[in-house]
VEXFI-207721 format. One record per atom (N, C-alpha, C, O): x, y, z; residue in three letters; residue number from 0. Coordinates in steps of 0.05 Angstrom, whole numbers. Layout:
N
@x->X; y->Y; z->Z; sefi->Ala; kolza->NUM
...
REM end
This chain:
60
@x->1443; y->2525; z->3885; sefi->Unk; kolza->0
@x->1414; y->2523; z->3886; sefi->Unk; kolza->0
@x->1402; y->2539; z->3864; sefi->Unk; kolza->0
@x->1386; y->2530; z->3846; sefi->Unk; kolza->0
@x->1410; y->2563; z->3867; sefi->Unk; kolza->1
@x->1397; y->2577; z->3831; sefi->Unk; kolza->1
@x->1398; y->2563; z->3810; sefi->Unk; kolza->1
@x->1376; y->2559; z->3798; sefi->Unk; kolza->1
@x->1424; y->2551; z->3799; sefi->Unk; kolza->2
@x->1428; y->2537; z->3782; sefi->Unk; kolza->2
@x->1411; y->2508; z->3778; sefi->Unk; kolza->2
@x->1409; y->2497; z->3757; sefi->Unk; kolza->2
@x->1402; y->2500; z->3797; sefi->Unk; kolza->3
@x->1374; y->2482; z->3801; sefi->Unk; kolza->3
@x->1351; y->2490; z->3794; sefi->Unk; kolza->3
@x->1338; y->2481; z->3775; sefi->Unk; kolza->3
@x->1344; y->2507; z->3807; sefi->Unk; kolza->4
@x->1318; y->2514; z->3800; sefi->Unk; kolza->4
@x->1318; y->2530; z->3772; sefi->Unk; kolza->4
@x->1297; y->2530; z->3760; sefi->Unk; kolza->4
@x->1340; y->2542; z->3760; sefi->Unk; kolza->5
@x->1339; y->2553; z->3736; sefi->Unk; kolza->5
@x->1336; y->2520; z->3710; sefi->Unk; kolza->5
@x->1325; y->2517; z->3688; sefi->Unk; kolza->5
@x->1350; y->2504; z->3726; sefi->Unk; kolza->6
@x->1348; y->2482; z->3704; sefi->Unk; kolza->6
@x->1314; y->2464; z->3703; sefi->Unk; kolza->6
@x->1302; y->2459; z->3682; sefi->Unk; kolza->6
@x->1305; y->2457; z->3732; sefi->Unk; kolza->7
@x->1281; y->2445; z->3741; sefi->Unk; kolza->7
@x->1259; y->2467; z->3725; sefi->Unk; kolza->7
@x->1238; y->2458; z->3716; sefi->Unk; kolza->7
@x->1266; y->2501; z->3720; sefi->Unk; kolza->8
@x->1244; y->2519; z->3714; sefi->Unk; kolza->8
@x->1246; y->2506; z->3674; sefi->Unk; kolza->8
@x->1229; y->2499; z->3658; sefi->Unk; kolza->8
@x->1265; y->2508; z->3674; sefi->Unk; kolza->9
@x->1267; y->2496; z->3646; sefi->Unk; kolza->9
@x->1256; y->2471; z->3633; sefi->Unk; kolza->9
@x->1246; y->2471; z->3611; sefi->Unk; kolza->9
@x->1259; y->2448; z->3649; sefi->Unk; kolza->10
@x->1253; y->2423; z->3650; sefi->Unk; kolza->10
@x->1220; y->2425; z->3649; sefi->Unk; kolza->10
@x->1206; y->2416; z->3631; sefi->Unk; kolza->10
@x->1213; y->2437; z->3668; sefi->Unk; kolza->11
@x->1182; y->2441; z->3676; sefi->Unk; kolza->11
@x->1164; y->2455; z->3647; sefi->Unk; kolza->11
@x->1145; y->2446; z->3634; sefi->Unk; kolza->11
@x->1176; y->2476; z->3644; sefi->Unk; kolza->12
@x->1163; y->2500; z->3624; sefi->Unk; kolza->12
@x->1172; y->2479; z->3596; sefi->Unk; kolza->12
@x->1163; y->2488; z->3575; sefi->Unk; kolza->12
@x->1185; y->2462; z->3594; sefi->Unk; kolza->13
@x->1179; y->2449; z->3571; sefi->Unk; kolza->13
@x->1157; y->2430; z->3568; sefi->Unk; kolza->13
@x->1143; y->2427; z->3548; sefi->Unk; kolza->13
@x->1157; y->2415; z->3593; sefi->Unk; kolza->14
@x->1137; y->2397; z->3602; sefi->Unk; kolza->14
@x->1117; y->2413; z->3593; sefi->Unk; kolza->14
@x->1106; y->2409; z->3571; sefi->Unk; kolza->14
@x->1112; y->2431; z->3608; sefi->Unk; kolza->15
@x->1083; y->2439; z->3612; sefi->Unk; kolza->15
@x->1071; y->2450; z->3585; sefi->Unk; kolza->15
@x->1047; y->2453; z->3579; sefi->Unk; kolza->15
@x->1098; y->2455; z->3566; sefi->Unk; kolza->16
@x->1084; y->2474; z->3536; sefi->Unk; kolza->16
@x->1075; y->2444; z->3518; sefi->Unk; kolza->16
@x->1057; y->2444; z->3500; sefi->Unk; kolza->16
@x->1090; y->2421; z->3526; sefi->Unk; kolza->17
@x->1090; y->2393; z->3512; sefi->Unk; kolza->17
@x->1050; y->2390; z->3515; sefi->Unk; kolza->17
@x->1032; y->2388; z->3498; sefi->Unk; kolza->17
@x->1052; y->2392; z->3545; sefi->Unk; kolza->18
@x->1017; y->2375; z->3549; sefi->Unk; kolza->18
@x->1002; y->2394; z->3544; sefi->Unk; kolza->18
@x->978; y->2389; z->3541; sefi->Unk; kolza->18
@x->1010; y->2427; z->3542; sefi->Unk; kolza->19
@x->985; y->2440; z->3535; sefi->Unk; kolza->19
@x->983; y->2436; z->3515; sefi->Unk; kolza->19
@x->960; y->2431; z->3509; sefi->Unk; kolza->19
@x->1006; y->2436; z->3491; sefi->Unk; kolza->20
@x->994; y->2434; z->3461; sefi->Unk; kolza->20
@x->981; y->2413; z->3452; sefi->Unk; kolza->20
@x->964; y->2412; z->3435; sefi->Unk; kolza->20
@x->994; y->2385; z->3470; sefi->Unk; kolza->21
@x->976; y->2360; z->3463; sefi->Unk; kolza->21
@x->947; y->2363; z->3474; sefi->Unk; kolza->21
@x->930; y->2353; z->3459; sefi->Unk; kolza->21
@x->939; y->2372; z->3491; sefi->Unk; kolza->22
@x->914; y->2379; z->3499; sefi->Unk; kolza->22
@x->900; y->2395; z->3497; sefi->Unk; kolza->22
@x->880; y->2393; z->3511; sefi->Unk; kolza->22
@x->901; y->2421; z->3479; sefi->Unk; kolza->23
@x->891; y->2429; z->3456; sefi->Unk; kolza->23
@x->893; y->2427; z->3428; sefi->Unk; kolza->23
@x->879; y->2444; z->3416; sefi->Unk; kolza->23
@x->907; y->2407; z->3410; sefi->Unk; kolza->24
@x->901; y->2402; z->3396; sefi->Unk; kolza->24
@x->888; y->2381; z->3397; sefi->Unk; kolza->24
@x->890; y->2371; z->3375; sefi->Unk; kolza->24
@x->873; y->2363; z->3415; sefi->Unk; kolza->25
@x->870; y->2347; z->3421; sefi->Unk; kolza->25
@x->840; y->2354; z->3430; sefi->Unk; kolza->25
@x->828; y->2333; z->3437; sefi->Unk; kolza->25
@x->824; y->2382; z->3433; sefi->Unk; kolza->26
@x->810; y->2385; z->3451; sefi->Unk; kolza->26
@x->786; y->2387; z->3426; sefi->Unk; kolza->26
@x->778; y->2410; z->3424; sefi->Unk; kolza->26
@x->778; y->2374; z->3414; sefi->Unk; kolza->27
@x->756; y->2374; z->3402; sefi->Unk; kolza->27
@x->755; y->2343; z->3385; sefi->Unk; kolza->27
@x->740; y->2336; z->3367; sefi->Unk; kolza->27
@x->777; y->2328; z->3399; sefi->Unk; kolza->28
@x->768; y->2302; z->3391; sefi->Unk; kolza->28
@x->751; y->2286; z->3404; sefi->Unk; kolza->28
@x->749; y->2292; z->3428; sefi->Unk; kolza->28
@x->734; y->2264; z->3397; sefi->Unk; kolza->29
@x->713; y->2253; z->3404; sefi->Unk; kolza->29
@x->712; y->2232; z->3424; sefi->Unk; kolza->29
@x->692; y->2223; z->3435; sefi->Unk; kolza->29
@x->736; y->2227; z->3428; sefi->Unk; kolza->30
@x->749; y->2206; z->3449; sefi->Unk; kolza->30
@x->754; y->2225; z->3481; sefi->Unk; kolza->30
@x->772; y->2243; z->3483; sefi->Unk; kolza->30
@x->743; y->2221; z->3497; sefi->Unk; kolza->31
@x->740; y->2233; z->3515; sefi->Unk; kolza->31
@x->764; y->2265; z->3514; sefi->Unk; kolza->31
@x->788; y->2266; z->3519; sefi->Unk; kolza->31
@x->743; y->2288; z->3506; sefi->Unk; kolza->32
@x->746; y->2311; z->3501; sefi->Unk; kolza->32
@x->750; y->2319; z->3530; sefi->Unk; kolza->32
@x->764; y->2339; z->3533; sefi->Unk; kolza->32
@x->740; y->2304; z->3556; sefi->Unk; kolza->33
@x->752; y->2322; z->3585; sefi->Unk; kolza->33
@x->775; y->2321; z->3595; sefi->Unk; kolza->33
@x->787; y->2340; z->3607; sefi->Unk; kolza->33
@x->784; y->2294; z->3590; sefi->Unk; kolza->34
@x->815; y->2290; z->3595; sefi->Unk; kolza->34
@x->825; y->2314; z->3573; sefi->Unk; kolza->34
@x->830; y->2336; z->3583; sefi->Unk; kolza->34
@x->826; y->2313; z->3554; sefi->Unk; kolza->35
@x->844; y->2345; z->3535; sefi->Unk; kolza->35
@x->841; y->2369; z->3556; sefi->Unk; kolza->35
@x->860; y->2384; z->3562; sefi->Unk; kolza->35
@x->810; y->2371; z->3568; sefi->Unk; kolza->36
@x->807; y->2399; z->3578; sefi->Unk; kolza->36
@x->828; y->2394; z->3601; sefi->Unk; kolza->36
@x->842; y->2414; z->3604; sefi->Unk; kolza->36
@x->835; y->2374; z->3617; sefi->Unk; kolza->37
@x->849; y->2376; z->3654; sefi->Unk; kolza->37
@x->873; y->2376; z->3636; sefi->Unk; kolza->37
@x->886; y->2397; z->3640; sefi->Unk; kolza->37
@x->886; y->2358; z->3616; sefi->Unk; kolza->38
@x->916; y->2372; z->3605; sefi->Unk; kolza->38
@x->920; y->2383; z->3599; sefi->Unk; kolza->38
@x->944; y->2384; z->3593; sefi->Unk; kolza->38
@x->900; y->2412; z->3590; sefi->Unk; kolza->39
@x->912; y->2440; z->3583; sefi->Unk; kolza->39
@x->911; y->2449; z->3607; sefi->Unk; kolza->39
@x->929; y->2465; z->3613; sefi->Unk; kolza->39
@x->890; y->2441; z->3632; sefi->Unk; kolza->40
@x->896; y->2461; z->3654; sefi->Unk; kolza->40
@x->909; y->2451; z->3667; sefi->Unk; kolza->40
@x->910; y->2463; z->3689; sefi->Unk; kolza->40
@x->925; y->2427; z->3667; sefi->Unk; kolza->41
@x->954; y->2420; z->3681; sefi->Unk; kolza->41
@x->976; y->2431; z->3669; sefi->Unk; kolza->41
@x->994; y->2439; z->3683; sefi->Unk; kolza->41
@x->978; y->2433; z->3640; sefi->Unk; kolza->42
@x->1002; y->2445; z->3628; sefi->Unk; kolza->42
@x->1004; y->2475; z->3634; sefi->Unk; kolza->42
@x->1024; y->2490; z->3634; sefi->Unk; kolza->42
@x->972; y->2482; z->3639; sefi->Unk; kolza->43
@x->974; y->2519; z->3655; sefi->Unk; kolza->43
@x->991; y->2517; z->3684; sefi->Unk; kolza->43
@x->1002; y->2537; z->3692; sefi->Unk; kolza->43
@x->992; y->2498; z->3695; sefi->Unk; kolza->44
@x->998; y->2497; z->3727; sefi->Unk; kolza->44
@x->1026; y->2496; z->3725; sefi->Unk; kolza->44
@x->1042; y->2509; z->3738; sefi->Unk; kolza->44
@x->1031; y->2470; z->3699; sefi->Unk; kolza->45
@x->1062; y->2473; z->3710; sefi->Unk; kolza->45
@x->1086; y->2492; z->3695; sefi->Unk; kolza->45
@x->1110; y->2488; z->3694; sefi->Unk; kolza->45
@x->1070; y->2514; z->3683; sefi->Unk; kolza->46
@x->1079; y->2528; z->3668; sefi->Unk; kolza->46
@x->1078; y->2552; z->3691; sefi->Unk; kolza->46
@x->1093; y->2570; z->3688; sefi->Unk; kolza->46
@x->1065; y->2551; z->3707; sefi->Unk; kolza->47
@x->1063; y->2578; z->3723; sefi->Unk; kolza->47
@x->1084; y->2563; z->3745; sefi->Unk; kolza->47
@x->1096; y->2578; z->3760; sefi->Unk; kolza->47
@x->1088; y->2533; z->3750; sefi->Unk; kolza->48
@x->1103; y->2522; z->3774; sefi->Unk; kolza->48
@x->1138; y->2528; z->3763; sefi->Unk; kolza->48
@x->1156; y->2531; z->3779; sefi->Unk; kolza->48
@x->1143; y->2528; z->3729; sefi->Unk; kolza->49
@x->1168; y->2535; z->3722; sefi->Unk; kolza->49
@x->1163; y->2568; z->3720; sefi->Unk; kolza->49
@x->1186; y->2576; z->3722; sefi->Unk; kolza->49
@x->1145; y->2595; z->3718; sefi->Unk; kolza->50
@x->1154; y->2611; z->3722; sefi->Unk; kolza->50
@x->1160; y->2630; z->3758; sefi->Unk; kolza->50
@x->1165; y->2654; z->3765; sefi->Unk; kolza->50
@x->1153; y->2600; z->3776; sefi->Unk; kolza->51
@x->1151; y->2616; z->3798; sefi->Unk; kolza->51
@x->1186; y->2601; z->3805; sefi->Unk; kolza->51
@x->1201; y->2616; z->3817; sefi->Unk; kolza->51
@x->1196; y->2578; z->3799; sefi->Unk; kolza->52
@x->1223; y->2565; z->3803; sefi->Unk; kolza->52
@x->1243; y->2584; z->3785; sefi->Unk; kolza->52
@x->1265; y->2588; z->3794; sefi->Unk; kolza->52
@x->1231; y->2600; z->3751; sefi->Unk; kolza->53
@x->1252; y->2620; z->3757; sefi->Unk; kolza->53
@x->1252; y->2644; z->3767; sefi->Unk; kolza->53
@x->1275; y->2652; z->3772; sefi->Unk; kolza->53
@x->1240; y->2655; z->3771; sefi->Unk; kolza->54
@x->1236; y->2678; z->3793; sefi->Unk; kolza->54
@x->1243; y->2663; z->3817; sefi->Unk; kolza->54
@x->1239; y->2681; z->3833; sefi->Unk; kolza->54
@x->1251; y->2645; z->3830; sefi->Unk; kolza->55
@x->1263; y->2636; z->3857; sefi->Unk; kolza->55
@x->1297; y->2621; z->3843; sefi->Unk; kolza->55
@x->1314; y->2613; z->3859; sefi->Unk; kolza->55
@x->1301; y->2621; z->3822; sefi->Unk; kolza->56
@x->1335; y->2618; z->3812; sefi->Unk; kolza->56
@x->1337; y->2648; z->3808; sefi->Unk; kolza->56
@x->1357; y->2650; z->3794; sefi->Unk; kolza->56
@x->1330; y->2668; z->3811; sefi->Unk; kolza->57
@x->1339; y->2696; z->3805; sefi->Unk; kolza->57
@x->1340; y->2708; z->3840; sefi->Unk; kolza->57
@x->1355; y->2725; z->3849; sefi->Unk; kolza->57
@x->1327; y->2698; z->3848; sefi->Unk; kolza->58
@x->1327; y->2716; z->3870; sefi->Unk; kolza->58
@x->1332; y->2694; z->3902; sefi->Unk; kolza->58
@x->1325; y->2697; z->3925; sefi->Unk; kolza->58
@x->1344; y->2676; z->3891; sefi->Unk; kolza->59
@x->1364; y->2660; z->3910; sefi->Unk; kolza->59
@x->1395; y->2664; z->3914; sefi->Unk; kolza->59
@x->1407; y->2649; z->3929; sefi->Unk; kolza->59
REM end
């Protein structure tokens, strides 16, 4: 089970660094600028959802 969640925390925290940077560099284009703002604050969520999966592969 650690070994899961250490791989899923990995999988995730790449995800999540992928859509924040696309949705800030992205966040001052003219084509709907609100969608950029909810993919940086989804890529915040699942960046905090891979550092709470490895803190639960460490202490499983």
């Amino acid at each position: 089970m650690n070994k899961l969640f250490a791989v899923l925390a990995a999988i995730i925290l790449i995800a999540g660094v992928i859509v924040f940077t696309h949705g800030e560099l992205n966040k001052n284009s003219e084509d709907e600028p609100e969608t950029y703002k909810w993919m940086r604050i989804f890529g915040a969520i699942l960046v905090i959802i891979a550092i709470v999966c490895a803190i639960l592969s460490k202490t499983m």
